[in-house]
mmCIF file of the N, C-alpha and C atoms, coordinates in Angstrom:
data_MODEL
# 
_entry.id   MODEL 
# 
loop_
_atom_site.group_PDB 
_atom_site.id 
_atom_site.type_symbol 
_atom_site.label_atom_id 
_atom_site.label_alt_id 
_atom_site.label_comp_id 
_atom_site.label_asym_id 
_atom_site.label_entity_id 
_atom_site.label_seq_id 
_atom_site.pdbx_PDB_ins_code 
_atom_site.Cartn_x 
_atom_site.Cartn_y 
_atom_site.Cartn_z 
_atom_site.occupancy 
_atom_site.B_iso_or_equiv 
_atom_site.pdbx_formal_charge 
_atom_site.auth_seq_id 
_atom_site.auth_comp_id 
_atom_site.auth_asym_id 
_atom_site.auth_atom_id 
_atom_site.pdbx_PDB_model_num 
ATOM 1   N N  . UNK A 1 1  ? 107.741 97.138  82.943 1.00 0.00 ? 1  UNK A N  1 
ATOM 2   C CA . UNK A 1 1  ? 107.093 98.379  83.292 1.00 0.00 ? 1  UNK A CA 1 
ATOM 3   C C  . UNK A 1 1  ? 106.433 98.926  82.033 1.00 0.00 ? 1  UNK A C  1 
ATOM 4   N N  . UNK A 1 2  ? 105.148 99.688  82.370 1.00 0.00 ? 2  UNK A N  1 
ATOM 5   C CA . UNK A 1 2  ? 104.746 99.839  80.906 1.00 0.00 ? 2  UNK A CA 1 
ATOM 6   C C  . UNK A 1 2  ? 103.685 101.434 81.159 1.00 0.00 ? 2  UNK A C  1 
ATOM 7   N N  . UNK A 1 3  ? 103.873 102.027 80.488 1.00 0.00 ? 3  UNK A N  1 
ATOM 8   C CA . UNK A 1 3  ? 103.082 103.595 80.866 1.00 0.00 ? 3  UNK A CA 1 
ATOM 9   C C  . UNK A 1 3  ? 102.276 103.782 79.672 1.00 0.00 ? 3  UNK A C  1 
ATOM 10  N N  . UNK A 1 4  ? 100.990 104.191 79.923 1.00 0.00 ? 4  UNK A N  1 
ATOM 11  C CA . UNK A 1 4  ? 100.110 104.064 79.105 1.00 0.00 ? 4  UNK A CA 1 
ATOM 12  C C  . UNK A 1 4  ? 100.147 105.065 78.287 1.00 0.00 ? 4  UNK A C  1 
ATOM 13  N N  . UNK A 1 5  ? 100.478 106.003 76.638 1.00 0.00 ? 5  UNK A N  1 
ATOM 14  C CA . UNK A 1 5  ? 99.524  107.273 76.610 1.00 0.00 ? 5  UNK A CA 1 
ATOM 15  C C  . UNK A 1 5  ? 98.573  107.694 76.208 1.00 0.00 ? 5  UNK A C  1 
ATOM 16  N N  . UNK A 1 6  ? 97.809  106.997 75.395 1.00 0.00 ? 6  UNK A N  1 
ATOM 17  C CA . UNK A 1 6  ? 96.776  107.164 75.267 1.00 0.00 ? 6  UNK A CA 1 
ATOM 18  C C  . UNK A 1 6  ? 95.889  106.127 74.631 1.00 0.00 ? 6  UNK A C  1 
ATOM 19  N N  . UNK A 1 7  ? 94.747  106.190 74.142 1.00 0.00 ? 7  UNK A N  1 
ATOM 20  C CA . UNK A 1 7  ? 94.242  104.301 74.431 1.00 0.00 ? 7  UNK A CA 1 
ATOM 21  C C  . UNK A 1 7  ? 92.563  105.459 73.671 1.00 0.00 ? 7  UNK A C  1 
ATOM 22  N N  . UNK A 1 8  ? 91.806  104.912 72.588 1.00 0.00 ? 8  UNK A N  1 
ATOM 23  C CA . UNK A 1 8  ? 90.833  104.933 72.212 1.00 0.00 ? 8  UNK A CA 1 
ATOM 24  C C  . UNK A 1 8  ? 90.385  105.116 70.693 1.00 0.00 ? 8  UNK A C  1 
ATOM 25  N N  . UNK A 1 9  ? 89.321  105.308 70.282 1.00 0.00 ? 9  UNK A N  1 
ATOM 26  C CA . UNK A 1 9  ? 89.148  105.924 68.933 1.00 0.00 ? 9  UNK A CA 1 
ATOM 27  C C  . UNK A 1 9  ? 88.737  107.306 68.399 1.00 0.00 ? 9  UNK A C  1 
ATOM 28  N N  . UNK A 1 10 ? 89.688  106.865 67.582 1.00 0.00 ? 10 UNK A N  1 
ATOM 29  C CA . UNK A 1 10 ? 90.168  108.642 66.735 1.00 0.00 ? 10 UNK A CA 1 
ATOM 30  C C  . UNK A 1 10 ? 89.695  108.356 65.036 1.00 0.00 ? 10 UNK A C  1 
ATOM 31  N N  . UNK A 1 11 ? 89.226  109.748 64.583 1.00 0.00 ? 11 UNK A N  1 
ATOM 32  C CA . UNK A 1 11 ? 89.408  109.270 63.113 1.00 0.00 ? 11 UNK A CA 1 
ATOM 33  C C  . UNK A 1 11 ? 90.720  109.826 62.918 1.00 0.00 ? 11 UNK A C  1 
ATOM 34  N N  . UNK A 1 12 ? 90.461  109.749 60.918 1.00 0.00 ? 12 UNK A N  1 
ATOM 35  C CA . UNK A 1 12 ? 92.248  109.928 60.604 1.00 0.00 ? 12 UNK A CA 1 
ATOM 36  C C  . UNK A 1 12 ? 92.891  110.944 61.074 1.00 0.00 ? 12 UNK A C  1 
ATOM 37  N N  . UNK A 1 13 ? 92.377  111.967 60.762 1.00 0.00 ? 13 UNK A N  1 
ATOM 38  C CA . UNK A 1 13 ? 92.807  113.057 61.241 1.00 0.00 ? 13 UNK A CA 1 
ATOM 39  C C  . UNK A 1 13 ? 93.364  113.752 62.668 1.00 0.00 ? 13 UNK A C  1 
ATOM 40  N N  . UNK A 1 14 ? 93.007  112.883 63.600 1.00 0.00 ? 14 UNK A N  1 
ATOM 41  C CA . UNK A 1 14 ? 93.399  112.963 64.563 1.00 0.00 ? 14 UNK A CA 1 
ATOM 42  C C  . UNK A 1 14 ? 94.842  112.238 64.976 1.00 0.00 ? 14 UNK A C  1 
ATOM 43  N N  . UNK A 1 15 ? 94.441  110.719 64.482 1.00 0.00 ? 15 UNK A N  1 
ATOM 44  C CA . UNK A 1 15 ? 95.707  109.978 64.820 1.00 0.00 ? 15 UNK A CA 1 
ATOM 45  C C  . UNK A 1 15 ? 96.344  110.334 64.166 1.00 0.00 ? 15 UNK A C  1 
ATOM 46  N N  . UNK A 1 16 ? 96.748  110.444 62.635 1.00 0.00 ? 16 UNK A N  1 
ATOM 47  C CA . UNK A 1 16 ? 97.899  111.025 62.016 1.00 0.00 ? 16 UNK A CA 1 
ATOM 48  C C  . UNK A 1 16 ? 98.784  112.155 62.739 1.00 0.00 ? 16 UNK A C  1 
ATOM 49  N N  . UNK A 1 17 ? 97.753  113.179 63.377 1.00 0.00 ? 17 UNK A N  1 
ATOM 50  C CA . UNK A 1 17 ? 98.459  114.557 63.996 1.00 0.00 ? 17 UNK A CA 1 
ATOM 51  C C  . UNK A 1 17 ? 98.993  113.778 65.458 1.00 0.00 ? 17 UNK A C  1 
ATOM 52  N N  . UNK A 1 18 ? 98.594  112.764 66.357 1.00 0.00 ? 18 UNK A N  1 
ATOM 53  C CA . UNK A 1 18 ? 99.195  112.166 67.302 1.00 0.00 ? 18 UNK A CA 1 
ATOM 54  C C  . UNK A 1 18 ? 100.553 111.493 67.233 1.00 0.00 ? 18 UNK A C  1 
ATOM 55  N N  . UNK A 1 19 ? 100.581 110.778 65.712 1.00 0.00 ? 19 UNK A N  1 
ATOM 56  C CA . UNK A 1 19 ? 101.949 109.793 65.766 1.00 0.00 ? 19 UNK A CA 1 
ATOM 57  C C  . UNK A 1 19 ? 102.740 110.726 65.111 1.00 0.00 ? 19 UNK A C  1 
ATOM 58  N N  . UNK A 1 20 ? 101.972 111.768 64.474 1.00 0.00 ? 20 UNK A N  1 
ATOM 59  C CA . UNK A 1 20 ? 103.038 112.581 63.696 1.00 0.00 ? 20 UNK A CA 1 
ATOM 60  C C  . UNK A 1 20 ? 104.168 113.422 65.108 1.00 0.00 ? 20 UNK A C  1 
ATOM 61  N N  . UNK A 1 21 ? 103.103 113.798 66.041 1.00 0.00 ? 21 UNK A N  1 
ATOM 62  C CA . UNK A 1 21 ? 104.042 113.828 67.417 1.00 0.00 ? 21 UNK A CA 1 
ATOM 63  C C  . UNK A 1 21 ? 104.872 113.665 67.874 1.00 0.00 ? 21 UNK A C  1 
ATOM 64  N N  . UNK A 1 22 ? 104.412 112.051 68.181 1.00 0.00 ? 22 UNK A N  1 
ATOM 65  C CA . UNK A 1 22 ? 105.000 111.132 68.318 1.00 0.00 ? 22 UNK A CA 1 
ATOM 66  C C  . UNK A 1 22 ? 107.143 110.816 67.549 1.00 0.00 ? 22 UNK A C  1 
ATOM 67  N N  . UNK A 1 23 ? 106.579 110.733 66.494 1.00 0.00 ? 23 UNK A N  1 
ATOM 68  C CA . UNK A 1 23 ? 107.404 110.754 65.409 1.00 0.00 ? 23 UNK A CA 1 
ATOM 69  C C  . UNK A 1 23 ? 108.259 111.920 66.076 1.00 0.00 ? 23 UNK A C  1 
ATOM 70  N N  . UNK A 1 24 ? 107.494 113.054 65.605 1.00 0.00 ? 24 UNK A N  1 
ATOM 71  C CA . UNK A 1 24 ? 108.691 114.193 65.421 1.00 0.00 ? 24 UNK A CA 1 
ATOM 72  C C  . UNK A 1 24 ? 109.532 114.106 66.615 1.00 0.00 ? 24 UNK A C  1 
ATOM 73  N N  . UNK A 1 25 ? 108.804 113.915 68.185 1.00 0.00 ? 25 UNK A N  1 
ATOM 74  C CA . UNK A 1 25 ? 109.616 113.867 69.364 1.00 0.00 ? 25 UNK A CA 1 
ATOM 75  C C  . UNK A 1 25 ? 110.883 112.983 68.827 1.00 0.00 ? 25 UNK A C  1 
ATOM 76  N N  . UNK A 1 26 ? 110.546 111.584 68.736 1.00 0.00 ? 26 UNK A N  1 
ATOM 77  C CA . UNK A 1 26 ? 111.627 110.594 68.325 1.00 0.00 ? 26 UNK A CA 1 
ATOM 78  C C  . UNK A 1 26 ? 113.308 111.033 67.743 1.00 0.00 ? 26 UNK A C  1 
ATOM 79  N N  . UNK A 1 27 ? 112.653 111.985 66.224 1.00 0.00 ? 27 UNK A N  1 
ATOM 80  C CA . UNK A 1 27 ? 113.382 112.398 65.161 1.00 0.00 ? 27 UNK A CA 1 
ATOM 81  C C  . UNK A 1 27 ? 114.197 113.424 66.161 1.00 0.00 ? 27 UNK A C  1 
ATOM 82  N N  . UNK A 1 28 ? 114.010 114.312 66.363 1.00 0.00 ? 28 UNK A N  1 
ATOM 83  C CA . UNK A 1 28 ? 114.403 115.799 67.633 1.00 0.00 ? 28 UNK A CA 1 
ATOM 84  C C  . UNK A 1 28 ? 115.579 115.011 68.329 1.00 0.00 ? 28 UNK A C  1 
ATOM 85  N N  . UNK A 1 29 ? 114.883 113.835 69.171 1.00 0.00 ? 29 UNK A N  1 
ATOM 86  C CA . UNK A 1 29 ? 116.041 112.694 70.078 1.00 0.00 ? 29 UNK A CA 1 
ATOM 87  C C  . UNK A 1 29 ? 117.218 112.724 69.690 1.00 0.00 ? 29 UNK A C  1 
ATOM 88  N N  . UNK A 1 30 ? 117.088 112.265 68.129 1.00 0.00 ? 30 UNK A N  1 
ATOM 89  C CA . UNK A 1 30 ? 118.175 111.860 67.424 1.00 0.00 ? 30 UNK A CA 1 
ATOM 90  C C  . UNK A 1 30 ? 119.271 113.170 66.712 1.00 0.00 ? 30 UNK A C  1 
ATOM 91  N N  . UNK A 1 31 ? 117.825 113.993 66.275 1.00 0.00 ? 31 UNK A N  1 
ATOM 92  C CA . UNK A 1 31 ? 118.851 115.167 66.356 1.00 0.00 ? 31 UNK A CA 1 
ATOM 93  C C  . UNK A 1 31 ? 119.612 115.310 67.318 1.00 0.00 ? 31 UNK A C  1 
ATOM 94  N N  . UNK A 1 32 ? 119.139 115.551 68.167 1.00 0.00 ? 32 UNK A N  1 
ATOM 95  C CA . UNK A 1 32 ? 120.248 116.010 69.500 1.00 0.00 ? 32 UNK A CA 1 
ATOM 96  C C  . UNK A 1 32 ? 121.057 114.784 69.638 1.00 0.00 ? 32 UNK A C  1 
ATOM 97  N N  . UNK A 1 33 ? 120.910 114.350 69.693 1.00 0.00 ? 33 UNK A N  1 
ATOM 98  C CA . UNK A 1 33 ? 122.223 113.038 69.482 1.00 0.00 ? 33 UNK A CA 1 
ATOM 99  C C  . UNK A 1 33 ? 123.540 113.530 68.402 1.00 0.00 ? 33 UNK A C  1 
ATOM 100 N N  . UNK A 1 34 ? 122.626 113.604 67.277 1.00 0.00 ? 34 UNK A N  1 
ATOM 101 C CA . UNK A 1 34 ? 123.670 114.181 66.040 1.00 0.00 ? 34 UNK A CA 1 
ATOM 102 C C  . UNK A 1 34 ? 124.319 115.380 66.485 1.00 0.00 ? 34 UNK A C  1 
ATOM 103 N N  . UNK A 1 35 ? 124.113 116.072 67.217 1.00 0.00 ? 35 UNK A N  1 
ATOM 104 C CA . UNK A 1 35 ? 124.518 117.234 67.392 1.00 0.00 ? 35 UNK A CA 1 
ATOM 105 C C  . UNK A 1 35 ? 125.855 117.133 68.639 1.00 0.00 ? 35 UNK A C  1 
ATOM 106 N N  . UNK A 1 36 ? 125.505 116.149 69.386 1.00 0.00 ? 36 UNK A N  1 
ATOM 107 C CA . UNK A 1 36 ? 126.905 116.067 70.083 1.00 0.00 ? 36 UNK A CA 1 
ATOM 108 C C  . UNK A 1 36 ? 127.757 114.468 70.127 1.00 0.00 ? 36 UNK A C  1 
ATOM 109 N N  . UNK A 1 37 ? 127.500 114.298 69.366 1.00 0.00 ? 37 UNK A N  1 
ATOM 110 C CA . UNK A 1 37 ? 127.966 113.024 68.911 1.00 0.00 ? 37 UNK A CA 1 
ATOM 111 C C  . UNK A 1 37 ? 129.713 113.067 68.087 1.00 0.00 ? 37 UNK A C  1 
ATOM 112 N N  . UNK A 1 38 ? 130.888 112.450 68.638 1.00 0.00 ? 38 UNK A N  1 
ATOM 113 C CA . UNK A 1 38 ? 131.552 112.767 67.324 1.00 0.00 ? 38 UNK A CA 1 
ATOM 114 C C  . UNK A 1 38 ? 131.570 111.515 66.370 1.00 0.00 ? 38 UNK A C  1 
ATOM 115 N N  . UNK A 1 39 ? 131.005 109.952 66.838 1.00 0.00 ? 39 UNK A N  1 
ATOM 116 C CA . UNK A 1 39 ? 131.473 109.358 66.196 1.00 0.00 ? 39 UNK A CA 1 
ATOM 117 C C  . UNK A 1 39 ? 130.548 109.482 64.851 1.00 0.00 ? 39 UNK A C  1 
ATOM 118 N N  . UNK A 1 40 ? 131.327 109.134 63.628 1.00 0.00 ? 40 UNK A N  1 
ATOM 119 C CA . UNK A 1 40 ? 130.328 108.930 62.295 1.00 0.00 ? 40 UNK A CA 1 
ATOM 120 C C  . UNK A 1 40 ? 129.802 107.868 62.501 1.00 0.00 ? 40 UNK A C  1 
ATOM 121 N N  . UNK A 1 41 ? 130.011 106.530 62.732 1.00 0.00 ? 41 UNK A N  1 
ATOM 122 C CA . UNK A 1 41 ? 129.511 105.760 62.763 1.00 0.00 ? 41 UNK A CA 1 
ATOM 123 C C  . UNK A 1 41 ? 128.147 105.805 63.724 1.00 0.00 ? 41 UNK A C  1 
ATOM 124 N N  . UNK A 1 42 ? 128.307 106.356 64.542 1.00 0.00 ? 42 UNK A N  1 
ATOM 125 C CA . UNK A 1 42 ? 126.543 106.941 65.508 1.00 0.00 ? 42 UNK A CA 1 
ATOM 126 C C  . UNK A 1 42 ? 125.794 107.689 64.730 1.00 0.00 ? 42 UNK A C  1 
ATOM 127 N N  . UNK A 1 43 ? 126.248 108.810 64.282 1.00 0.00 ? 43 UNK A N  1 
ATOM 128 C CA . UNK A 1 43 ? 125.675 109.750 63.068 1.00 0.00 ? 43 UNK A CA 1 
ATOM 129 C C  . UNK A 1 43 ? 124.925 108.979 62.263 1.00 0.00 ? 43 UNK A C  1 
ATOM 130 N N  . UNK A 1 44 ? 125.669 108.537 60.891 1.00 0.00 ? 44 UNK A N  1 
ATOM 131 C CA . UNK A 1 44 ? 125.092 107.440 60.287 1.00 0.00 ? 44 UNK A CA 1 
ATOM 132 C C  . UNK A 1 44 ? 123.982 106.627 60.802 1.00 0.00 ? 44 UNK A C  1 
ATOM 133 N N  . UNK A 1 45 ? 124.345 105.942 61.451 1.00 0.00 ? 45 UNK A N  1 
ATOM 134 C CA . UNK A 1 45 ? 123.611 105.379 62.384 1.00 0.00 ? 45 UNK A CA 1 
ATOM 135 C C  . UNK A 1 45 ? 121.905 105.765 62.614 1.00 0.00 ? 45 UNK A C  1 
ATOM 136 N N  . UNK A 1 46 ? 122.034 107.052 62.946 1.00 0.00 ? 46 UNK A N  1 
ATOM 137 C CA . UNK A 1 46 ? 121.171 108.555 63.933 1.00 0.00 ? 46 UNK A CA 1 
ATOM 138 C C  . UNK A 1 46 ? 120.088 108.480 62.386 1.00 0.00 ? 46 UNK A C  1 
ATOM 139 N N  . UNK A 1 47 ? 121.149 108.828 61.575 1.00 0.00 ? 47 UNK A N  1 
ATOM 140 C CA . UNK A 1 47 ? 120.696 109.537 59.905 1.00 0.00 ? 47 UNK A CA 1 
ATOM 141 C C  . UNK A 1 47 ? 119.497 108.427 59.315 1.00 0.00 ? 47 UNK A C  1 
ATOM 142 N N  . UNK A 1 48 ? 120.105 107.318 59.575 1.00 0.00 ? 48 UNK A N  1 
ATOM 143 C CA . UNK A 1 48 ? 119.275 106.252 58.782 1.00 0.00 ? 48 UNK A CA 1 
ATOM 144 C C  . UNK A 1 48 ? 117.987 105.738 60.107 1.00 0.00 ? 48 UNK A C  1 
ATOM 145 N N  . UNK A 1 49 ? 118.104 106.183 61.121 1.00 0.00 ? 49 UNK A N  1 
ATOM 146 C CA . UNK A 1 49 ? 116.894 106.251 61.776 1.00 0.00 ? 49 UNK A CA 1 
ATOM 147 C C  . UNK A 1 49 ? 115.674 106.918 61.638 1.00 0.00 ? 49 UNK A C  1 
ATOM 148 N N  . UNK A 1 50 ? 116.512 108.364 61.376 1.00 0.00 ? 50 UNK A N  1 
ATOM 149 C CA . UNK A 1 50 ? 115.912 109.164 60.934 1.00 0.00 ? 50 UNK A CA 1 
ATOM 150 C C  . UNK A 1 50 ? 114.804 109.189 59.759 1.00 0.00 ? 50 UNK A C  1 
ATOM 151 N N  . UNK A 1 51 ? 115.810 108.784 58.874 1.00 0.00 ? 51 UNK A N  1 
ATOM 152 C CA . UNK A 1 51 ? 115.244 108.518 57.315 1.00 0.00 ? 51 UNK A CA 1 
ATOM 153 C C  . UNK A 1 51 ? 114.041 107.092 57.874 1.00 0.00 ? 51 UNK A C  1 
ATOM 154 N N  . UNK A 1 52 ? 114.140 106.582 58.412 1.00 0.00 ? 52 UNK A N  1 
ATOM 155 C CA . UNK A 1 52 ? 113.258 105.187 58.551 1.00 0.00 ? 52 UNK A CA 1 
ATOM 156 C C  . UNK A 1 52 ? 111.605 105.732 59.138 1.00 0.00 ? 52 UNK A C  1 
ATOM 157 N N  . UNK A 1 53 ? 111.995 106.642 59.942 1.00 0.00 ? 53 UNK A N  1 
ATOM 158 C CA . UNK A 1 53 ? 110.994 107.088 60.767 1.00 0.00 ? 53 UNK A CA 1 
ATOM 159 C C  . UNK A 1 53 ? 110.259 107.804 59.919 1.00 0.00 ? 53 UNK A C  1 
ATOM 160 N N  . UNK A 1 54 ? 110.213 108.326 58.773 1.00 0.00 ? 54 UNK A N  1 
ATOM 161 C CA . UNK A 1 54 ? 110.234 109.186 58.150 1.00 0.00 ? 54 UNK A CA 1 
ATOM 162 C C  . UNK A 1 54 ? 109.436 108.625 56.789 1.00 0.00 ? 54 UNK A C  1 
ATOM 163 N N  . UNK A 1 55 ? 110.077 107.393 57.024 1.00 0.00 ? 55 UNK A N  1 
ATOM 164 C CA . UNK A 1 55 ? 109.574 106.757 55.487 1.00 0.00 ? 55 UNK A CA 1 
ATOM 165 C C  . UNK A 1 55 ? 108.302 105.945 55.802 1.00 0.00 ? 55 UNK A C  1 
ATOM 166 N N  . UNK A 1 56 ? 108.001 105.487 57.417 1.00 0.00 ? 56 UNK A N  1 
ATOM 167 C CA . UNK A 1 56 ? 107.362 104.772 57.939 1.00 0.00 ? 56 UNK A CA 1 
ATOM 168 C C  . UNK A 1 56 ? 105.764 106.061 58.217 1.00 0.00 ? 56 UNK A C  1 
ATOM 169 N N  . UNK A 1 57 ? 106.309 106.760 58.550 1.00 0.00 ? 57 UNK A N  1 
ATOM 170 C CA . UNK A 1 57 ? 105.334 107.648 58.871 1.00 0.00 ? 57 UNK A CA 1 
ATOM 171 C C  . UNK A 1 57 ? 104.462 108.092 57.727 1.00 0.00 ? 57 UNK A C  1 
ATOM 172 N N  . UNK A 1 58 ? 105.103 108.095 56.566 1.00 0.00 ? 58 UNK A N  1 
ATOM 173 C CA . UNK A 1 58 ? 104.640 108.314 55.506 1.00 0.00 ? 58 UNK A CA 1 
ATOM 174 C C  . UNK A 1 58 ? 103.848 107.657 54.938 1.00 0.00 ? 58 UNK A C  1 
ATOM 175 N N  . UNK A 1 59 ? 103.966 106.218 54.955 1.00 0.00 ? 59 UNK A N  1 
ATOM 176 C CA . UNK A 1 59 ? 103.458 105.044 54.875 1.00 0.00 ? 59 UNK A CA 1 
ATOM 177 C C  . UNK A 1 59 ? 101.705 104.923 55.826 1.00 0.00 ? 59 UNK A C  1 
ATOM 178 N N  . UNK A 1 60 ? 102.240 105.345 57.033 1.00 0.00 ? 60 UNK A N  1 
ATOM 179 C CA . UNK A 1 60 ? 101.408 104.943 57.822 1.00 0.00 ? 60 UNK A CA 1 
ATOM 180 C C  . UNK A 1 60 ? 99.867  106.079 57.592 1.00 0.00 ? 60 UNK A C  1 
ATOM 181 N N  . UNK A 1 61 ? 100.368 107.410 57.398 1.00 0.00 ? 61 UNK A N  1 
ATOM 182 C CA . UNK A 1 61 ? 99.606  108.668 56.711 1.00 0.00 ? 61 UNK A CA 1 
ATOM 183 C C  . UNK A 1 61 ? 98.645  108.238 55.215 1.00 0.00 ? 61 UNK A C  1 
ATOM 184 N N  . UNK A 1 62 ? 99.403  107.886 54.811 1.00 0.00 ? 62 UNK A N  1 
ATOM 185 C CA . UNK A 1 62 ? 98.284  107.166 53.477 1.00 0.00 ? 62 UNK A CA 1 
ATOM 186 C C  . UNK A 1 62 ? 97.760  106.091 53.854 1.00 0.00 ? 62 UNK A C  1 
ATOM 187 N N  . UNK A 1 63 ? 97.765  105.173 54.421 1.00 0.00 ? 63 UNK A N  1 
ATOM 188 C CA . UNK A 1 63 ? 97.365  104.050 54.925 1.00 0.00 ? 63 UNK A CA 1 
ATOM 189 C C  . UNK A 1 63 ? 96.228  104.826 55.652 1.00 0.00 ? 63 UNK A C  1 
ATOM 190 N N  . UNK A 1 64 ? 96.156  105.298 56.552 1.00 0.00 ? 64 UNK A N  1 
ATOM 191 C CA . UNK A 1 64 ? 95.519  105.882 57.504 1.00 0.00 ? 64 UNK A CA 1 
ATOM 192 C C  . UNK A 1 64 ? 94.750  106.885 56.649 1.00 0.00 ? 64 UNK A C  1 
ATOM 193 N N  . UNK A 1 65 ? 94.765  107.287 55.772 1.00 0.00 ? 65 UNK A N  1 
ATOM 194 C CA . UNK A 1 65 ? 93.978  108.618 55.130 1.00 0.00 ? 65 UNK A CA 1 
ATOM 195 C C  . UNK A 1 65 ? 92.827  108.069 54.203 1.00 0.00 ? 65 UNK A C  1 
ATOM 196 N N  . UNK A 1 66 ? 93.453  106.630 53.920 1.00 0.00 ? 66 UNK A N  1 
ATOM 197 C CA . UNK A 1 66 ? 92.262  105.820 52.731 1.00 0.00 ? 66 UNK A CA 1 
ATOM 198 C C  . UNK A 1 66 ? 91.136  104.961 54.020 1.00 0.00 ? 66 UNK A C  1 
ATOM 199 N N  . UNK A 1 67 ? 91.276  105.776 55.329 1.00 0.00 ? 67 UNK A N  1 
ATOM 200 C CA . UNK A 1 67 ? 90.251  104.812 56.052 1.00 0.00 ? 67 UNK A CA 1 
ATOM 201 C C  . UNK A 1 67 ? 88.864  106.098 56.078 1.00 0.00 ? 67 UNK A C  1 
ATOM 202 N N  . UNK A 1 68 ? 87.823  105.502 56.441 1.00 0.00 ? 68 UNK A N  1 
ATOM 203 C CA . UNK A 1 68 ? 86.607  106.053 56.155 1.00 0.00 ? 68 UNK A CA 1 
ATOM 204 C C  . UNK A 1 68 ? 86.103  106.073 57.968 1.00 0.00 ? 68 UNK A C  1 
ATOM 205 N N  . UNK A 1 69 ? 86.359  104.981 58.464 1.00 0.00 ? 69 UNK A N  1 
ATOM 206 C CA . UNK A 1 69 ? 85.572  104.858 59.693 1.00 0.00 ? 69 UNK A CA 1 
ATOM 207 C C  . UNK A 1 69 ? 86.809  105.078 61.073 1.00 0.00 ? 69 UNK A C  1 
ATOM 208 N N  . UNK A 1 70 ? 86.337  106.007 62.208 1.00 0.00 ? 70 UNK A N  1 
ATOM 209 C CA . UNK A 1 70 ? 87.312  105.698 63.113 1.00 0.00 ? 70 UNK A CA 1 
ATOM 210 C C  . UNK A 1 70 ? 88.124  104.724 63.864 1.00 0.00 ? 70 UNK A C  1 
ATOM 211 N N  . UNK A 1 71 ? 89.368  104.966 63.743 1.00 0.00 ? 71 UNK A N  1 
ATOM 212 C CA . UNK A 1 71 ? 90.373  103.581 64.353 1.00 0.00 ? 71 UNK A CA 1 
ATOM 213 C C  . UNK A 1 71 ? 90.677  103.603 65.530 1.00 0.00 ? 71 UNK A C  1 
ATOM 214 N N  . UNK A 1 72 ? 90.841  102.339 66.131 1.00 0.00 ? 72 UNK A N  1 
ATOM 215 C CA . UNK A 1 72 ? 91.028  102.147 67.351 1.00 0.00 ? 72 UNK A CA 1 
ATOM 216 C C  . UNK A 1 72 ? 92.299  102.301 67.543 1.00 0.00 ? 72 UNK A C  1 
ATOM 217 N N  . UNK A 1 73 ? 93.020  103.053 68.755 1.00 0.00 ? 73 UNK A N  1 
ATOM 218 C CA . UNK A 1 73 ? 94.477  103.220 68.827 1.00 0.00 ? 73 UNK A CA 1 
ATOM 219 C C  . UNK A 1 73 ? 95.147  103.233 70.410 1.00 0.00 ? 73 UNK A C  1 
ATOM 220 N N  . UNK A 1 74 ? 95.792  102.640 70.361 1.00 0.00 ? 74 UNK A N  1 
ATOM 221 C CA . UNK A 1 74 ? 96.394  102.866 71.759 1.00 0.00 ? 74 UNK A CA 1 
ATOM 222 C C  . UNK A 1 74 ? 98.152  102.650 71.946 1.00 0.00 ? 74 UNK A C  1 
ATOM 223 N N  . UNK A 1 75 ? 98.548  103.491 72.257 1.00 0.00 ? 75 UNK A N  1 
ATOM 224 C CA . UNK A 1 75 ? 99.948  103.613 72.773 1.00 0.00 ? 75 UNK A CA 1 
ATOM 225 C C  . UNK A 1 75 ? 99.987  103.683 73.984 1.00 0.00 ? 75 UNK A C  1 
ATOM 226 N N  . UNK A 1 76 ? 102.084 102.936 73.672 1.00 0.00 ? 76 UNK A N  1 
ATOM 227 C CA . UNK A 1 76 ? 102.059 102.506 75.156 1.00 0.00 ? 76 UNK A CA 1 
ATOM 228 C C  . UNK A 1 76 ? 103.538 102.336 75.181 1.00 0.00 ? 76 UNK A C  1 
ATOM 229 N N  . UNK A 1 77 ? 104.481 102.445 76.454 1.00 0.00 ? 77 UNK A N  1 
ATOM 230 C CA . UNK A 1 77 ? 105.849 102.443 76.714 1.00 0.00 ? 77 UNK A CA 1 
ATOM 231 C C  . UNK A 1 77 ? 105.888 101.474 77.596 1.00 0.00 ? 77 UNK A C  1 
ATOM 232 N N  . UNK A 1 78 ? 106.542 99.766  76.197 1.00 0.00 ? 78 UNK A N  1 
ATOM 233 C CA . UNK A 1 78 ? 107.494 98.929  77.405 1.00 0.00 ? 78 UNK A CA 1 
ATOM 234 C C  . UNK A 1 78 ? 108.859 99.101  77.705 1.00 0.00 ? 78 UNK A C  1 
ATOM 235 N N  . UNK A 1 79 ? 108.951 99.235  79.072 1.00 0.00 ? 79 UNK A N  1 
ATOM 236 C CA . UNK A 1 79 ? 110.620 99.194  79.637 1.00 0.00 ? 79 UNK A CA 1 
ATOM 237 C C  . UNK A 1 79 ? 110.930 98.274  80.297 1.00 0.00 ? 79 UNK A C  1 
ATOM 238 N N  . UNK A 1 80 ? 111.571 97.256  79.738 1.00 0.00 ? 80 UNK A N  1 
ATOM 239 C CA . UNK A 1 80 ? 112.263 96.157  80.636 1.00 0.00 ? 80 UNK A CA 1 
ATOM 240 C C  . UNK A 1 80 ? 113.479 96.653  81.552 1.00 0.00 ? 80 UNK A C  1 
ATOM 241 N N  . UNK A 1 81 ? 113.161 96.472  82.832 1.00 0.00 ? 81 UNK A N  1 
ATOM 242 C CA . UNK A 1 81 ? 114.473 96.770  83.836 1.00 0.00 ? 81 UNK A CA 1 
ATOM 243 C C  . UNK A 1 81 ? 114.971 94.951  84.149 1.00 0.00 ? 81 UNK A C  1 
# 
């Protein structure tokens, strides 16, 4: 199964503010996870997701900021049942 959300070209400025979205929804997830979670080992877990998403996004923002011409982008949700 696969749901489309959005599909075309953006310059930087646009996509950065989309995955940054993106991102933050993700990060929030996990908060709330952390928040009723007791095991540490999930926490941990939660924390270093966190931190990944975080470090990736960052990555992806400079990458994306040294481009000049608009990029093609499309997201998309696979769910295997």
């Amino acid at each position: 199964m696969e749901l489309d959300l959005f599909q075309g070209r953006f310059d930087a400025k646009e996509c950065v503010a989309m995955v940054r979205e993106l991102v933050a929804l993700q990060i929030k997830f996990h908060e709330r996870k952390i928040a009723t979670v007791l095991s540490e080992e999930d926490i941990k877990f939660r924390e270093k997701c966190i931190k990944d998403l975080q470090a990736q996004l960052q990555q992806f923002t400079q990458q994306l900021q040294q481009k000049e011409s608009p990029s093609h982008v499309k997201a998309s949700l696979h769910v295997s049942i």
